[in-house]
Residue, then its C-alpha position, 0 to 999 in steps of 0.5 A: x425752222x423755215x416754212x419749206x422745212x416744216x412742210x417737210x416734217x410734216x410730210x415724208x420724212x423730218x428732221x430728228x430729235x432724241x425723243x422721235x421713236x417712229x420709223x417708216x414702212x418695212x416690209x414683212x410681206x410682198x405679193x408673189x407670181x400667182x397663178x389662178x385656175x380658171x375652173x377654180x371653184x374659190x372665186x377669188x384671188x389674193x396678192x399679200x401686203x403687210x410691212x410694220x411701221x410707226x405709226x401704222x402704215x397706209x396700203x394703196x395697189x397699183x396694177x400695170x401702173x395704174x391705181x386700182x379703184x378699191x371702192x369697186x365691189x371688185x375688190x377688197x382690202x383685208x389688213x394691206x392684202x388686195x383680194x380680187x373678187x371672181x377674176x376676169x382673165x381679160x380684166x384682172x392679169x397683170x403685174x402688181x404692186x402695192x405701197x405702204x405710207x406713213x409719215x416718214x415716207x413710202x415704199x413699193x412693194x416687188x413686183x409679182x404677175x397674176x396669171x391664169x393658168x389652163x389646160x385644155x382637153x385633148x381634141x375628141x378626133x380619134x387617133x390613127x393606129x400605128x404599124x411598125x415593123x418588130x426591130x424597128x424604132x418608133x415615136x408616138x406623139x402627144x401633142x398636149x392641148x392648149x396650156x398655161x403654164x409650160x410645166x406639164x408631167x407627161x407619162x402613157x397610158x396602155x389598154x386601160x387607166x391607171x395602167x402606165x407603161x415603164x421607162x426602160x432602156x427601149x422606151x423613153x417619154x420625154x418630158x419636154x414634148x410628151x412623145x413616147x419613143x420606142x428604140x425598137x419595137x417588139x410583140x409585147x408593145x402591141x396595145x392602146x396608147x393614150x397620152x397623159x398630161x398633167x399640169x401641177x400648177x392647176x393640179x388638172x391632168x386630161x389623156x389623149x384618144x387611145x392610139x393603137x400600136x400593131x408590131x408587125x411581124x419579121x421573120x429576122x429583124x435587121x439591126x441597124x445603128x443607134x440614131x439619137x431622136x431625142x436631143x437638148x438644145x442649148x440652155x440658159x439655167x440660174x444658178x442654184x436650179x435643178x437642170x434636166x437634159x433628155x437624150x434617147x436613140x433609137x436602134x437595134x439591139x438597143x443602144x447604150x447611152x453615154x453623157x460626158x461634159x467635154x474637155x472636163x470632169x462631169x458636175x459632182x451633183x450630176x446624177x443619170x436616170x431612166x436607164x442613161x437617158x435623163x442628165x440632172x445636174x442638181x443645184x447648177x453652180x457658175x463653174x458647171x458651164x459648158x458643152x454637154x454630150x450624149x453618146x449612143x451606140x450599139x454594135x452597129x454603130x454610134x451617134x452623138x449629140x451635143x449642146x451647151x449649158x450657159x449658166x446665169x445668177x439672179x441678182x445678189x447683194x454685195x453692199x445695200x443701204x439700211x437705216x441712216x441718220x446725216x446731220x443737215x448740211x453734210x454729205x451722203x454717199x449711199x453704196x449699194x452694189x449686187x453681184x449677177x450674172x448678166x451684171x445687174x443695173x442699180x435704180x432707186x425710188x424714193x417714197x414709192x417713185x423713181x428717184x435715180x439711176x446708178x450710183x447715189x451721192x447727196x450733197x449738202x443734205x436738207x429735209x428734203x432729203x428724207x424719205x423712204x429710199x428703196x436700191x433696186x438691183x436687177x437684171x434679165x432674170x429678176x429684181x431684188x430691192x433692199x429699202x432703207x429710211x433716210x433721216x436728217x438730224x436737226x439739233x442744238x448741240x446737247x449733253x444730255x444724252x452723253x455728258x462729259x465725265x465729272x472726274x478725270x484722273x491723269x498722271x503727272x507727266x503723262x497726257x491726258x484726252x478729255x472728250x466732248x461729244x455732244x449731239x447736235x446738228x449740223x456739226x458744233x464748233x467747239x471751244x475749251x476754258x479752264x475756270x475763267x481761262x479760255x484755252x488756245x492751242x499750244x506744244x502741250x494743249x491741243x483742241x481736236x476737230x471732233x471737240x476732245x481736248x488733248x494736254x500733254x506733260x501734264x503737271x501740277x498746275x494742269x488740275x482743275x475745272x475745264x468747260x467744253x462749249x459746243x455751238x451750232x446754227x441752232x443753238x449752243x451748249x456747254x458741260x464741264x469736269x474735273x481733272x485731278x493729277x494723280x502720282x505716276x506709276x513707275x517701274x523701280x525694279x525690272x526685270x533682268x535678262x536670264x539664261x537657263x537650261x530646259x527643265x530649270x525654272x527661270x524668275x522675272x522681277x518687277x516692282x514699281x512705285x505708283x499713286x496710293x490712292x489708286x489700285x495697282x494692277x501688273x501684267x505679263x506678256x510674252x512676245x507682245x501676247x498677254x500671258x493668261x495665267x489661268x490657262x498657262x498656270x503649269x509653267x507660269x505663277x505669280x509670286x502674291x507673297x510680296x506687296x507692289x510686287x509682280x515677279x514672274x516664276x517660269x517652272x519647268x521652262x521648255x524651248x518655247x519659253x524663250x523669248x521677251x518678257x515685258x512687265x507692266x504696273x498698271x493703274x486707271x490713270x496710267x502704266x509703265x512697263x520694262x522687258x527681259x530677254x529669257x534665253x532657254x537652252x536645249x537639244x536643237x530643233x528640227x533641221x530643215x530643207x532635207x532633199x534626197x539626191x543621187x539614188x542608188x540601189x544601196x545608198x542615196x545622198x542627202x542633203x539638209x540646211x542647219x536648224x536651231x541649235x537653241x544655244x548649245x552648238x550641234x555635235x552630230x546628226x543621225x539619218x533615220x529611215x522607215x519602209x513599209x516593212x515597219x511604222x518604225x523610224x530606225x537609224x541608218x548606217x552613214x558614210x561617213x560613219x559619224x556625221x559632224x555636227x558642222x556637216x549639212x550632207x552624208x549619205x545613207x548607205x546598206x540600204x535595200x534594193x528597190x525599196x520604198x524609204x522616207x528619211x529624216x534627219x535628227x540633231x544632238x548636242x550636249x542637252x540632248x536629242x532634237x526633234x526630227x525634221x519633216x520626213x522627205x518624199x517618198x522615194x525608191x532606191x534602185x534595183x539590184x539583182x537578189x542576193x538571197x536563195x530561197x530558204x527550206x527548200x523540200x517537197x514530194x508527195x501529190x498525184x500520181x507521176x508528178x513531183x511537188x517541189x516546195x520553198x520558202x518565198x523571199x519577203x518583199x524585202x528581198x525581191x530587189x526589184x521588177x519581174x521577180x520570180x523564181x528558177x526551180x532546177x531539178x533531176x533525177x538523183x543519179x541524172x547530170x543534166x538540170x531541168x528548168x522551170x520558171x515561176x513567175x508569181x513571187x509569192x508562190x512557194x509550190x511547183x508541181x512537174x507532171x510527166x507522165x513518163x515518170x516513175x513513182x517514188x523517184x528520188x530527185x535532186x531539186x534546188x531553187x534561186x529568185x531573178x527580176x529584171x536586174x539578174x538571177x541570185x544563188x541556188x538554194x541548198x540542194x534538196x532530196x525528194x521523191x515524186x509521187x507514189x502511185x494510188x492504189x490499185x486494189x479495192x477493199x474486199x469484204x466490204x459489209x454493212x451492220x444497221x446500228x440505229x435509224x441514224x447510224x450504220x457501221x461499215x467494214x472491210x479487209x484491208x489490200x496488200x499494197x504497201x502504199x495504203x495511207x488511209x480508207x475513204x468511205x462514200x456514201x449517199x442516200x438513194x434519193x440523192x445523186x452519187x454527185x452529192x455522196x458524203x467522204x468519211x477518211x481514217x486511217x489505213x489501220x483502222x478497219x470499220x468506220x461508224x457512219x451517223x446523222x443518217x435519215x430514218x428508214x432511208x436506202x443507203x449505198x455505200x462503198x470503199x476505197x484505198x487511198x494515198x498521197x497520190x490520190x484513190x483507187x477503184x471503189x470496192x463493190x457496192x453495198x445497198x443498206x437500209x436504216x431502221x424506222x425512226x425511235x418513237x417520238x411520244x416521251x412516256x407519259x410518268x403517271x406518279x412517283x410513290x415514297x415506300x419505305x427507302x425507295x421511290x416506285x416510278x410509275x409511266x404509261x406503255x409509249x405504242x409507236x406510230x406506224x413510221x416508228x420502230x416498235x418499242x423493245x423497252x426503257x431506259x432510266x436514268x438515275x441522277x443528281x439534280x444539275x449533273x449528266x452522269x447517274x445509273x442507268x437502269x433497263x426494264x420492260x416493265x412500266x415502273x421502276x424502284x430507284x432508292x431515295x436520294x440521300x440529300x438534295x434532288x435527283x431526277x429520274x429519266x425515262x425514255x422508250x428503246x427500239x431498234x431505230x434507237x431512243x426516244x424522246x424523254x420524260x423526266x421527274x424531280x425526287x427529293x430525299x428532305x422533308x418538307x411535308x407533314x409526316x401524317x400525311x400520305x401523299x397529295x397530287x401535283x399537276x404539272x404539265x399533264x403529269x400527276x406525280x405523288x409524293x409521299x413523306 
């Protein structure tokens, strides 16, 4: 090693042996951008350095270039972080870097600004007020103080803090100058308005002195147009940002704001807030460049606005340098490239210093050459590094750390490479011998540049020992091994070509003969793809019955079995292979190229290329269609009637008019049906006039002097084309001439004719036929029917009203003479609510009473008839005033014991006294029941006790409510049992449950 050369190991970067296990300075972290506050109570500031390196690194800062002296009391150094001690504005804002050093080399940090950051308060003058006419627009200004950073947050105060006003529609505060604008002004905006700004950077926020606002009255407020005052300039955004756009109008009524990106669609991340007049476009992208415009406009005009965004990329890596090892002397280029937007230029630095600008190659590398290397990408918006250590390898050839192997194995009559790859540096120059034998390049020998040594035709002879030599300008090596020729392997049995229908199972053979000291492996491919017999084990197998043998059993071949079989007998040393061809015979595959032409209304023609007839020739083709009237494909009718199989066109006929159809055409031969081509596009046949009437042609009945005709609307299917609609043609029975209306919606099946001229139960003739655009199709069946009877003329008589309950009334009456009466309709309505909101009950016209139930307690009731018919209702009958009866009591009896005598239970419960809105009780009713059922014996008494016999098996229950006119009450209830369960001796005991004391006697 020279002396030059050993300055060099000792300093930055050396050359590098197996056992160097160090590495220079990575960083883990770099300062960043600060912003200090200058009222900050911390009193000090710090910028973050660490990298990790062997062995530890050693940290130095450099402010505006200049070192920084960090023996001053100052500054401090904690690990590789630089701590600033009461930061001076004038002294200690700048750009900083730091460097980290060991003996590989040194790198240099990114570079990030220690700022300071101040908001000033407002000036302490006060502010003028501020009069505007109502209907007028208006701006107050902010005008924020003395700042740093420009990221202030602006919002107004009104009257008092913390009371801020709400953006609208009318009013806007614009973030980019703090000004609050009123579109126009109303009473309601009088006040005192104080600016707020806030800056987040040094989380310190100051209001401005309150400026009074005086809406001055107008007795009419003229309108005038929108005039947009709040407007965005053109932008520069990095890709990746969040971009804000402001635009607000002032106008009378307020105007409306509208944003479009022009000549193309808005951003999807595009969002617009605060009422129309923020823009946001989140994560801007290259693609969301372009020219932006807001529009505003009321009913007395429109203004418009517009800017560009122009979008820019901070740097970004394509291709950057790592770590890399070159011997000395060789050649070195280094690639290092970014992507952005302006392109970014490429520097380097080489141990912490510039080193190269552009493109970096090194030629003929010496220890000079190492070092810590750090790419520099960077353009108007930013910088990134990528860094990297360089180290030049010095090295005697060695085998140590990759000797050649002490035994090869090669096939006689096959070839062999024996590798030699020993490391040193510069590169070796290598030489071969075979025991005593130096080797020389031949037809059968060659020595290859990287030191392998290639034999090919080996024979016997070839075995031996053979020795690789390895020499360099340091020194020189050598390693030896042992070639042993081994029996070829040998394909003895190939396999054939087969030919087999779908279904059937196919076998491929192979044997082959190989070296017995070695193992013998076979492998299967299919089309050059090795066939994984576990996943492919339901129509591949093996057959392991035979020794040395690899046959191949194909079960249950399918189309996609066909194809080359290769089989390979595989050893360590070396392999042999042979193929088969497998022809699988089936159903043809899919014809392709399908094309609809000529159009029709009932017939198209189509036009196909041959598929695959997979060995078996086609013997016909099937057209298939499917419309929205089923997800079914069904076979169409052809012409010609049976499609040969050497045709390639045909056309499908008796199809609908102005359908919506897909086609496919399907192949068949001797082994069956093929699949189905690609479906074609959709098309729609052509229009034809309807040749279908309207079926159940009826109707009758409705209001008075009118004549309901009825159908049945034709399907989609039968439409035929557009405008499609119906002709309903009707007349008197004994009339000869047709009226005709048109019904223009298709799928209506009702006409209703009024004339008020017309007589009631008139007999006519109606008949109904479909049109569209193409022409009218045939009448329907005519048709018999009657117009509409006319509604009642009398009202019911008699009419009374029996009070039944609280809830319940039943009303009656005497029917009217008229023949038409087909039901009675019964209104009623509590007093308290409007006859708008009366209740219908309808029965039938034999019925003469009707119950009315779920009716309020001690409610006044009106109530009144009517007779009814198709053709609607007559006159109400006189109107009846009713009143419920007070609501039943609403306290449940209260059973105060249940006493075994003899073969009867004696229930005993307290008198129920209603309250002053309850009906008096009368009496009770009791009800006597298996336990688990609905039905029983009802019993009634004044009394307030009752005998019930004793139940023969299992439980009952006894019931026991309060009776009053306004009907039952709430019930009570008690469990009796017929079984013993306790001591016979003992007479009874007390149960409390739920308030109640029952007895129970045994």
């Amino acid at each position: 090693m020279s002396r030059l050369e050993f300055t060099w190991y000792r300093r930055y970067g050396h050359g590098v042996s197996e056992e160097d296990k160090g590495f220079g300075p990575i960083f883990e972290e770099q300062p960043i951008n600060t912003i200090y506050p200058e009222e900050s109570p911390e009193g000090k500031v710090s910028l973050n350095c660490r990298a990790r390196a062997s062995p530890f690194p050693v940290y130095k800062w450099r402010m505006n270039n200049g070192d920084i002296d960090l023996t001053s009391d100052r500054y401090s150094m904690v690990g590789g972080n630089l701590v600033i001690n009461n930061p001076d504005k004038q002294k200690d804002a700048g750009i900083y870097y730091c460097l980290a050093s060991n003996n590989y080399g040194m790198v240099r940090s990114t570079e990030a600004t220690l700022s300071f950051g101040y908001l000033d308060p407002f000036p302490p003058e006060e502010r003028p007020e501020v009069r505007v006419k109502e209907g007028k627009g208006m701006v107050l200004l902010c005008d924020p103080p003395y700042h740093f950073p420009d990221d202030l947050s602006y919002r107004w105060l009104l009257n008092e803090f913390p009371v801020f006003i709400t953006m609208d529609k009318r009013r806007f505060v614009s973030q980019t100058n703090g000004n609050l604008y009123i579109a126009n002004v109303e009473a309601s905006d009088k006040g005192n308005y104080s600016c707020f700004v806030s800056s987040p950077s040094i989380t310190k926020s100051v209001f401005s002195k309150f400026i009074p606002l005086i809406p001055l009255p107008e007795r009419t407020t003229k309108p005038y147009p929108a005039d947009i005052v709040v407007q965005f300039k053109d932008i520069y955004a990095l890709m990746g940002q969040n971009v804000t756009l402001e635009c607000f109008a002032l106008g009378n009524p307020v105007p409306d704001i509208r944003w479009r990106k022009v000549l193309e669609p808005m951003p999807s991340t595009a969002e617009i807030s605060t009422s129309g007049a923020v823009l946001k476009i989140f994560n801007i992208q290259l693609e969301d460049e372009g020219i932006y415009e807001c529009e505003a406009e009321n009913n007395r005009g429109k203004d418009k606005h517009q800017a560009r965004i122009y979008v820019q990329a901070f740097p970004e890596w394509v291709e950057h340098i790592n770590d890399t090892e070159v011997d000395i002397g060789s050649d070195l280029y280094w690639p290092c490239v970014a992507t952005g937007k302006p392109i970014p230029t490429i520097r380097w630095l080489k141990n912490g210093y510039a080193y190269h600008k552009g493109e970096l190659r090194l030629y003929d590398v010496t220890f000079e050459n190492a070092g810590m290397y750090q790419c520099i990408a960077e353009n108007t918006h930013g910088a990134i590094y990528a860094n990297a250590e360089l180290k030049i390898l010095a090295l005697a050839p060695t085998f140590e750390m990759n000797p050649m192997k002490k035994k090869i194995l090669a096939a006689k009559g096959g070839r062999v490479i024996i590798e030699c790859k020993p490391k040193a540096a510069p590169k070796p120059k290598f030489s071969w011998s075979k025991g005593t034998e130096w080797l020389v390049n031949s037809s059968r020998i060659l020595i290859w540049e990287d030191g392998s040594l290639e034999i090919n035709n080996i024979t016997r002879n070839d075995g031996g020992i053979y020795t690789c030599f390895a020499e360099n300008n340091r020194g020189r090596a050598n390693n030896t091994g042992t070639l042993v020729i081994t029996d070829p392997t040998r394909i003895i049995l190939a396999p054939i070509n087969a030919d087999i229908t779908v279904g059937e199972n196919a076998t491929m053979q192979c044997a082959a003969s190989f070296d017995p000291a070695l193992d013998l492996t076979f492998i299967w491919s299919f089309n050059g793809y090795v066939i994984d017999f576990n996943k492919e084990n339901i129509h591949y197998q093996r057959n392991f019955m035979l020794d040395s043998n690899g046959e191949l059993l194909i079960r249950n071949a399918q189309l996609k079995h066909a194809g080359r079989y290769t089989c390979t007998a595989q050893t360590i040393v070396d392999n042999s292979s042979a193929s088969a061809d497998l022809v699988v015979r089936g159903p043809p595959g899919p014809p392709g190229g399908l094309r609809i032409e000529d159009i029709r209304a009932t017939s198209v023609a189509l036009t196909w290329s041959r598929g695959s007839d997979n060995h078996s020739p086609i013997s016909k083709y099937t057209i298939q269609t499917k419309t929205i009237l089923s997800d079914d494909w069904k076979d169409a009718k052809t012409d010609p009637p049976i499609i040969e199989g050497n045709m390639e066109a045909a056309r499908a006929v008796d199809l609908i008019p102005w359908m919506e159809y897909e086609f496919r055409v399907v192949a068949t031969n001797t082994l069956g049906i093929g699949e189905p081509s690609i479906p074609s596009n959709k098309i729609k046949t052509d229009g034809a006039a309807p040749n279908v009437a309207p079926s159940d042609v009826g109707g009758g009945g409705g209001s008075n002097r009118e004549l309901t005709i009825t159908w049945v609307p034709l399907s989609r299917e039968y439409h035929y084309g557009n405008n499609f609609g119906y002709i309903v043609a009707f007349k008197p029975f004994d009339g000869e001439e047709w009226k005709k209306v048109t019904v223009t919606n298709p799928d209506t099946g009702r006409y209703v004719h009024k004339d008020e001229t017309m007589r009631p139960s008139t007999a006519f003739q109606v008949k109904v036929k479909a049109f569209n655009n193409k022409g009218d199709g045939p009448y329907s069946l005519t048709a018999v029917i009657n117009s509409a009877q006319d509604a009642p003329s009398e009202a019911p008589t008699e009419v009374g009203v029996k009070v039944l309950s609280s809830s319940e009334i039943s009303v009656h009456w005497e029917h009217v003479v008229e023949k038409i009466v087909e039901s009675y309709q019964i209104r009623y309505w509590a007093a308290h609510d409007k006859e708008a909101a009366a209740h219908r009950v309808q029965v039938t016209s034999q019925e003469y009473s009707a119950r009315l139930e779920n009716l309020l307690p001690d409610t006044q009731y009106f109530v009144e008839v009517r007779a009814c018919n198709s053709a609607g209702c007559g006159p109400p009958s006189d109107m009846i005033e009713t009143f419920t009866k007070k609501a039943p009591p609403s306290q449940p009896p209260r059973i105060i014991s249940s006493v075994r005598s003899g073969s009867r239970y004696i229930i005993t419960w307290d008198h129920v006294v209603a309250l002053s809105n309850e009906s008096t009780v009368t009496g009770y009713k009791v009800l006597y029941r298996p336990d688990g059922q609905h039905d029983g014996k009802l019993y009634s008494t004044h009394k307030h006790s009752i005998e019930v016999p004793i139940p023969r098996d299992g439980e009952y229950v006894v019931e026991v409510r309060a009776h009053s006119d306004g009907g039952d009450g709430v019930v009570s209830q008690v469990k009796i049992s017929g079984v013993s369960a306790l001591s016979p001796s003992l007479l009874g005991f007390l149960l409390p449950v739920l308030g109640i004391v029952v007895y129970l006697a045994i």
